[in-house]
C-alpha positions as CSV (number, residue, x, y, z in Angstrom):
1,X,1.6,-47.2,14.8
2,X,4.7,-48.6,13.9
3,X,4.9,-50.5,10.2
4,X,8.2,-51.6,9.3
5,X,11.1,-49.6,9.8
6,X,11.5,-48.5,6.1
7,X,8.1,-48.7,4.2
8,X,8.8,-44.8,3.8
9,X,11.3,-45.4,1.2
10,X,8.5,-46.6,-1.1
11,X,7.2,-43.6,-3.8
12,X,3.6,-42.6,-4.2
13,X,2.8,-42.1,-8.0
14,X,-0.7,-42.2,-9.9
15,X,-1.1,-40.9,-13.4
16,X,-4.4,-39.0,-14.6
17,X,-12.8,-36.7,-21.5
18,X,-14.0,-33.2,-20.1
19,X,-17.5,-32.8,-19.5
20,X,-18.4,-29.1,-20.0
21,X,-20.8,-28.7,-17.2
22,X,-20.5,-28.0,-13.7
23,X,-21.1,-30.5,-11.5
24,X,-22.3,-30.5,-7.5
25,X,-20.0,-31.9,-5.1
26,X,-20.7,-35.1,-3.3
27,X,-19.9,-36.4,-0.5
28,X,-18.2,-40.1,-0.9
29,X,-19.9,-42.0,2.1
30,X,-17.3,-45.2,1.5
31,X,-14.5,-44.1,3.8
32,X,-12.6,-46.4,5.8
33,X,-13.2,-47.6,9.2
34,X,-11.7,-45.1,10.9
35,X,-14.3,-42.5,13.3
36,X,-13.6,-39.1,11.1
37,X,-11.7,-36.7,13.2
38,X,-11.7,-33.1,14.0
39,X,-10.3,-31.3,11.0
40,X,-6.8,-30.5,12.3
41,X,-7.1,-27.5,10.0
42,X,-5.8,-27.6,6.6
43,X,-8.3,-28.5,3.7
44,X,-6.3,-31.3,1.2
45,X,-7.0,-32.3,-2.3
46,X,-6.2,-35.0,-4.0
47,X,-7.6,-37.7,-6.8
48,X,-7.7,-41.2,-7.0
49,X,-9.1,-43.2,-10.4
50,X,-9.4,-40.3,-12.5
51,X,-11.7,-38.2,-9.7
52,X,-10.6,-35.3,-7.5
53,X,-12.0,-35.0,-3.9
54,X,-11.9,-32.3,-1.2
55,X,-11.0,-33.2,2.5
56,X,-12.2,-31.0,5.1
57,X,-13.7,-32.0,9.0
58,X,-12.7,-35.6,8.1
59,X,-15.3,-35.6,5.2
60,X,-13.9,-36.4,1.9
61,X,-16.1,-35.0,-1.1
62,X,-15.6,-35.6,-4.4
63,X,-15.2,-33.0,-6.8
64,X,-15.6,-34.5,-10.4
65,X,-18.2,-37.4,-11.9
66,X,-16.5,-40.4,-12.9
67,X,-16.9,-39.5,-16.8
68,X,-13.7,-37.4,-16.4
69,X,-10.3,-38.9,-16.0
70,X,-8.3,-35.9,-14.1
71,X,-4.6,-35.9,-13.0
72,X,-4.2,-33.2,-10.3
73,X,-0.7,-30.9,-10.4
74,X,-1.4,-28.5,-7.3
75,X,-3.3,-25.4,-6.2
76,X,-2.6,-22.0,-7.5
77,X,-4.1,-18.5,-7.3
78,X,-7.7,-19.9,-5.9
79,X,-7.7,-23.0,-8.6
80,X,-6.7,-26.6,-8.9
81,X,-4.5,-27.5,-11.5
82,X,-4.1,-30.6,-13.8
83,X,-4.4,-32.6,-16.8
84,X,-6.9,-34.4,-18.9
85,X,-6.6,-38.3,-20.1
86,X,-8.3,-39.3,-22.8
87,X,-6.4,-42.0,-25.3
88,X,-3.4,-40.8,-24.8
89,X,-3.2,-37.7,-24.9
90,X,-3.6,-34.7,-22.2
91,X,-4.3,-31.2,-22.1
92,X,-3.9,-28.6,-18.5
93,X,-7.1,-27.6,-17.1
94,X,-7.7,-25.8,-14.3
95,X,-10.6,-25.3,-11.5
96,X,-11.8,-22.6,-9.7
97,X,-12.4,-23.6,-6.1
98,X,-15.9,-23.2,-5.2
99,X,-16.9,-19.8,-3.0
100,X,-17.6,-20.3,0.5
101,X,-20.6,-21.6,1.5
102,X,-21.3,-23.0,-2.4
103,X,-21.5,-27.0,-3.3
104,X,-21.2,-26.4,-7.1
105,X,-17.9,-27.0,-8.8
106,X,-17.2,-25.0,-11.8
107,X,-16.3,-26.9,-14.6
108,X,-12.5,-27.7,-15.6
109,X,-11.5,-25.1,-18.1
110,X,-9.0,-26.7,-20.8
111,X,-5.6,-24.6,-21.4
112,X,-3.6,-24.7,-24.0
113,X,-3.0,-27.6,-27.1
114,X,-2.5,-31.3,-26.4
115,X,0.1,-33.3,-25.7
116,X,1.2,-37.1,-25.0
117,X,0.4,-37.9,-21.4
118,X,3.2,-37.7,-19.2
119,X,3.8,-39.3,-16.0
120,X,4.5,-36.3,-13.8
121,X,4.4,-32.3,-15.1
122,X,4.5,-28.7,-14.3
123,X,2.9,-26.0,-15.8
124,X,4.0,-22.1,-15.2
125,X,2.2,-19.8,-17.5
126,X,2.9,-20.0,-21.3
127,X,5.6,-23.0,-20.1
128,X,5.3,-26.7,-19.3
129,X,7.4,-29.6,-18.1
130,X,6.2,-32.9,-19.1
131,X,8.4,-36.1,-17.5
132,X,7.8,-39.4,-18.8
133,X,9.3,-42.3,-16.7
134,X,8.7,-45.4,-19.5
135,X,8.5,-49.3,-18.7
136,X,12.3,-49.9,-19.6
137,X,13.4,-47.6,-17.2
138,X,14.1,-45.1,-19.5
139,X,13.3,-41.5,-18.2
140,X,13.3,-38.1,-20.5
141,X,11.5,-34.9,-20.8
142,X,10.5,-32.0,-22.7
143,X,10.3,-28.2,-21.7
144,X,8.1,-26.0,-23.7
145,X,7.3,-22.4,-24.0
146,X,4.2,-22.3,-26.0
147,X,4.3,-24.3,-29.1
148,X,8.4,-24.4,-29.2
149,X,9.8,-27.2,-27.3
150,X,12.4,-25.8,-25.5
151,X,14.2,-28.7,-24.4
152,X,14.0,-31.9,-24.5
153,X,16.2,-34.8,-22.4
154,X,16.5,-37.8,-20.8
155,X,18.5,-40.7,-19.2
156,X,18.8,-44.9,-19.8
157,X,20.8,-46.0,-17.1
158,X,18.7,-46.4,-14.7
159,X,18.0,-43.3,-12.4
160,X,15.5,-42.8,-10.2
161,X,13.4,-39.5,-10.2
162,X,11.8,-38.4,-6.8
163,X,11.1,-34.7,-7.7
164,X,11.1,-31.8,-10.4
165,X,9.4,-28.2,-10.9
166,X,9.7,-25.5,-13.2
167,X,11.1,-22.2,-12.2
168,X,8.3,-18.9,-11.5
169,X,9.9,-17.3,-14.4
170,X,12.8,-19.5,-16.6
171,X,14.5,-22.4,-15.8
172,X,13.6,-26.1,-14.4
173,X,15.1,-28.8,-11.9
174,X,15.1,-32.3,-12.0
175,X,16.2,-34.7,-8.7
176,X,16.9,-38.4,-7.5
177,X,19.2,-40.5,-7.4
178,X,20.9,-43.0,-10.1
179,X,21.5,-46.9,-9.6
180,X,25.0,-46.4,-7.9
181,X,22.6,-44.8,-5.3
182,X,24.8,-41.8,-5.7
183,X,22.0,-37.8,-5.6
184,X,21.6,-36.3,-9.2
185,X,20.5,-32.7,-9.7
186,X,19.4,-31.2,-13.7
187,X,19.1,-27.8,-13.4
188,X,17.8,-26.4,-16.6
189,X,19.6,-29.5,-18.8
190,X,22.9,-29.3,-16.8
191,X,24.1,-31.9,-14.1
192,X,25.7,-30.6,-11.2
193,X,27.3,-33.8,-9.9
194,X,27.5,-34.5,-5.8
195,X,30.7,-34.0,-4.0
196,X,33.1,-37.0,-4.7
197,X,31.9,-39.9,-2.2
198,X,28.4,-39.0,-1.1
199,X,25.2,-42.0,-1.5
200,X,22.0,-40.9,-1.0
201,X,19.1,-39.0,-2.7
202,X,17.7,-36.2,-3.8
203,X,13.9,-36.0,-2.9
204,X,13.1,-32.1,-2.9
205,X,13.2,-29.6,-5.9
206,X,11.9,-26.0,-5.1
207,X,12.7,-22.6,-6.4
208,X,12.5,-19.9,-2.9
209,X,12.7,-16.2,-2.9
210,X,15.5,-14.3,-0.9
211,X,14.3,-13.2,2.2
212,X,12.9,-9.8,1.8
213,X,15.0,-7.1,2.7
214,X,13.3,-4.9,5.6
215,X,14.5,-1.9,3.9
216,X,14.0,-2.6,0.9
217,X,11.7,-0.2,-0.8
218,X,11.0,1.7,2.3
219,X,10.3,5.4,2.5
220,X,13.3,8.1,3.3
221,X,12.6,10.2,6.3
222,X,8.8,12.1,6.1
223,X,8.9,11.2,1.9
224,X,7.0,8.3,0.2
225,X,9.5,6.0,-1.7
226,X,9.1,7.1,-5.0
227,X,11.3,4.0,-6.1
228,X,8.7,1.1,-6.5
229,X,9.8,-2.4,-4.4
230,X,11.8,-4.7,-6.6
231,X,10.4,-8.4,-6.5
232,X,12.6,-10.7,-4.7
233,X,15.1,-13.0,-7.0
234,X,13.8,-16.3,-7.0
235,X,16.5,-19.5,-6.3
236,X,16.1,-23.3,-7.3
237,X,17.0,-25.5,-4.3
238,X,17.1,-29.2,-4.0
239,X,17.5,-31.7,-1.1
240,X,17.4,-34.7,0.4
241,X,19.9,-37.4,2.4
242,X,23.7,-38.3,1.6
243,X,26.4,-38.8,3.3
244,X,30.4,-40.7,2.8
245,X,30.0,-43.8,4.0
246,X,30.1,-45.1,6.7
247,X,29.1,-41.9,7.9
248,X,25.0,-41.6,8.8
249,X,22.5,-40.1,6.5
250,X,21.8,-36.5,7.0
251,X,20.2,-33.1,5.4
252,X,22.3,-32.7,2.0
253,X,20.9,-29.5,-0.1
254,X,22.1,-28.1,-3.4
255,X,21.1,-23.9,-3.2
256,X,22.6,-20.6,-4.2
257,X,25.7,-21.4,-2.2
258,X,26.3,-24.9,-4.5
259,X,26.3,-28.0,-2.1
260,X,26.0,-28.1,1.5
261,X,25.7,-30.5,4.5
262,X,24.9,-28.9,8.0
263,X,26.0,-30.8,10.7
264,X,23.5,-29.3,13.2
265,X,20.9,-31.0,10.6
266,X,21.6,-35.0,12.7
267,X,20.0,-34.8,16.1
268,X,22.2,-36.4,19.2
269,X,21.3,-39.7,19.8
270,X,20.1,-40.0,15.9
271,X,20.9,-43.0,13.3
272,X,20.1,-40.7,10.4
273,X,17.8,-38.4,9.3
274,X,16.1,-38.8,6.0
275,X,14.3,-35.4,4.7
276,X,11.3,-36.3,2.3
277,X,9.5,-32.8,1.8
278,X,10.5,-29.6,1.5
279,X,8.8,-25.9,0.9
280,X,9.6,-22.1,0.8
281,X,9.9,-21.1,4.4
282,X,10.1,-17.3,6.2
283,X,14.2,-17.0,6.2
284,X,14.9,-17.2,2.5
285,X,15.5,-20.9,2.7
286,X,13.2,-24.2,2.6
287,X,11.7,-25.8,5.3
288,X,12.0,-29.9,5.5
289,X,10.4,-32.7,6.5
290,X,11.2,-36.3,7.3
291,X,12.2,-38.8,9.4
292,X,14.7,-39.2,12.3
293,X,16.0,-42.9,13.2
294,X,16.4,-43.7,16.9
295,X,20.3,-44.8,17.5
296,X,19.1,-47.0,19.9
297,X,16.1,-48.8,18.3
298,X,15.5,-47.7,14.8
299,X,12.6,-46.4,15.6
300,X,11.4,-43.1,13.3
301,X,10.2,-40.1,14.4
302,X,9.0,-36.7,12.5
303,X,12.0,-34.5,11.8
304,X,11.6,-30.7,11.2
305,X,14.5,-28.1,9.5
306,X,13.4,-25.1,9.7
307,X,16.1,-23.0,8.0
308,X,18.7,-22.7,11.0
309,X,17.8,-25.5,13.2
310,X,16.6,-29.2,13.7
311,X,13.5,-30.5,15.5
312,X,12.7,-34.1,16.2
313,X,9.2,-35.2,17.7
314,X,8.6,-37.5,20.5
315,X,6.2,-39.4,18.4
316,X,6.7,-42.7,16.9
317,X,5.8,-43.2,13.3
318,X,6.3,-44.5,10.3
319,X,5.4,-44.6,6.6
320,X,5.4,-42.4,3.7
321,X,5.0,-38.0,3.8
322,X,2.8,-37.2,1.1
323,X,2.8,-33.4,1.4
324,X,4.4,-31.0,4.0
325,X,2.6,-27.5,5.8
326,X,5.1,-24.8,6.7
327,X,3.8,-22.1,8.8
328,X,0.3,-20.9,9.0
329,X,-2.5,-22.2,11.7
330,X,-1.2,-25.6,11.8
331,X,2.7,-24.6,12.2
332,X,5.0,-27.2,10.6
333,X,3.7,-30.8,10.3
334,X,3.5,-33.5,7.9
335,X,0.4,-35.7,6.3
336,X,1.6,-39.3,5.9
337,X,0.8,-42.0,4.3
338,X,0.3,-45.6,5.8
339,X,0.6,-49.1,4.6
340,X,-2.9,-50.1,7.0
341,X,-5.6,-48.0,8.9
342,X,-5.6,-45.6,9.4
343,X,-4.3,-44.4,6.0
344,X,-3.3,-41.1,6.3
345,X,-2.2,-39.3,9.6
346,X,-0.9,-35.7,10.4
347,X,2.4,-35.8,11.6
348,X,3.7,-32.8,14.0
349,X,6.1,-34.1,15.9
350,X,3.5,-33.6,19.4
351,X,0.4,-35.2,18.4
352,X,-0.5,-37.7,15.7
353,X,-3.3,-37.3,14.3
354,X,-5.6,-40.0,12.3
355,X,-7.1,-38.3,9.3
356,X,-10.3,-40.3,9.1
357,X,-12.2,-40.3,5.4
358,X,-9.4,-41.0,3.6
359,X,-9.3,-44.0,1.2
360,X,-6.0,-46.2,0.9
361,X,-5.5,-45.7,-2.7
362,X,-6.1,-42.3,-2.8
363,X,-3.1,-39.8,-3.5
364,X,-2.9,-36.1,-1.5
365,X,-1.2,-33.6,-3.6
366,X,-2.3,-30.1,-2.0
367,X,-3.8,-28.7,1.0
368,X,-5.6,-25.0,1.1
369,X,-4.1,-24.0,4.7
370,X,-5.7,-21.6,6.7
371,X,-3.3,-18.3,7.4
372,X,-0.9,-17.7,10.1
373,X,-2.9,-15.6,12.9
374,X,-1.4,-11.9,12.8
375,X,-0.6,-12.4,16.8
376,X,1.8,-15.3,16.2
377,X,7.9,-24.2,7.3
């Protein structure tokens, strides 16, 4: 399955009138020519032209008629986030997933007032981050907190973004890398520069609770805690792949410790590693995802971190991670993106699996992934 050694440097971006109805679901018979597989699992959603879809059993349906133009953000609390275009401007809606055995789709439900249509955002509450990444190469954005514009910033010399979120509560990050192909990390309008020397990137931005504290909160001897259990503090992290030349390319992070590069993070036998993905994992630090480069041939395979530890797959692939799992049914694996059929595979390191349905142009941005068995990032 092999497609060039380094097509998965390549980004996958596409930008996003409401209908006030609620609309069935269809199924879109034009997939590719791929047999549809066994669902591995998880169920993703993504858009392509304006339209969201649902993928589930290697079936893609899709969600919204073609009179909407719809940008898709993520999944949270049981809906699907976004935002409108329509000339220009954009507003957030969001939608609830349908119930269980139901193939109506509620209608989008518009939040809050409009604004200029951005290329990438986040939304959190009463807050939003809208990025806009112009045709001169220009990048700035604007952080605000109902209708006061917190912040607003930007850069002209040339930087690259790969990632940004907003914090739970306060606070935002901002990652990539600038022209002299050196990491660059915003967090909350302030650059925290890379040690002196590194090249590389940043391509993760996330914000992780502490690991929770086993006794935290827990009743004294025969008495109910009468002390209710504090929420864990929550931590912006970023990551990606740096190193002092001519040293290889491994696992750089920026986290509540400042900057760090674990040695243990570059397999024996490796070329580089080149973390793509990352998301909250069980030890009070991320989980990542990527690609490990054969010493002897080039060739990439999945690479795993899953707090403590590296994990390279015997696999051979190729091409560009669109969106990571950590944990639940399907353990830690990665959906990736590819340059011919089939389009879209899911990457575990064991097996590679073809996720027939899926369309070339269409972009993944979420999956719904079913829960960790109670028995058994």
């Amino acid at each position: 399955m092999k497609r060039g050694v380094l097509a998965f440097l390549a980004g996958v971006l596409v930008l996003g009138p409401l209908a006030a109805q609620a609309v069935p679901a269809s199924t879109d018979t034009a997939t590719n020519s791929d047999t549809p597989t066994a669902a591995p699992g998880p169920i993703l959603y993504g858009d392509n032209n304006g339209r969201l879809w649902k993928w589930q059993d290697g079936v893609r349906t899709l969600l919204t008629p073609d009179t909407l133009s719809l940008t898709l953000g993520g999944l949270r609390d049981g809906s699907l986030w976004g935002w409108t275009t329509n000339n220009g401007k954009s507003r957030f809606f969001t939608i609830k997933l349908p119930r269980k055995g139901s193939d109506e789709v509620p209608a989008p439900r518009l939040v809050g007032s409009e604004f200029s249509t951005p290329s990438r955002a986040d939304w959190q509450g009463d807050r939003r981050l809208l990025i806009y990444e112009n045709d001169d190469g220009s990048l700035h954005w604007e952080v605000w907190k109902g209708k006061e514009q917190v912040s607003v910033q930007g850069y002209d010399d040339g930087r690259t973004l790969y990632a940004a979120s907003l914090g739970p509560k306060a606070g935002w990050i901002l990652v990539g890398r600038t022209q002299a192909n050196r990491p660059w990390l915003n967090l909350s309008g302030i650059d925290t520069p890379a040690p002196d020397g590194w090249e590389g990137r940043l391509s993760v931005a996330l914000w992780v609770p502490e690991k929770a504290d086993k006794d935290s909160g827990a009743p004294s001897a025969g008495k109910a805690s009468s002390k209710p259990k504090a929420p864990p503090s929550v931590h912006p992290w970023a990551a990606g792949w740096g190193a002092v030349p001519p040293a290889l390319p491994q696992l750089i992070w920026w986290g509540p410790n400042g900057w760090q590069q674990p040695a243990e993070a570059l397999p024996d036998g490796s070329a580089g590693v080149y973390p793509q993905l990352g998301a909250p994992g069980k030890l009070g630090a991320p989980v990542y995802g990527g690609w490990a480069a054969d010493a002897g041939t080039g060739t990439l395979h999945p690479w795993f971190w899953d707090g403590t530890a590296a994990f390279v797959g015997q696999t051979q692939s190729d091409g560009q991670p669109v969106l990571l799992f950590a944990g639940g049914k399907n353990g830690t694996a990665l959906v990736v993106q590819h340059t011919s059929a089939p389009w879209f595979t899911l990457e575990d390191g064991k097996t590679s699996v073809p996720l027939g349905g899926l369309q070339p142009d269409d972009r993944v941005v979420t999956a719904d992934v079913p829960a960790e068995p109670q028995t058994s990032p």
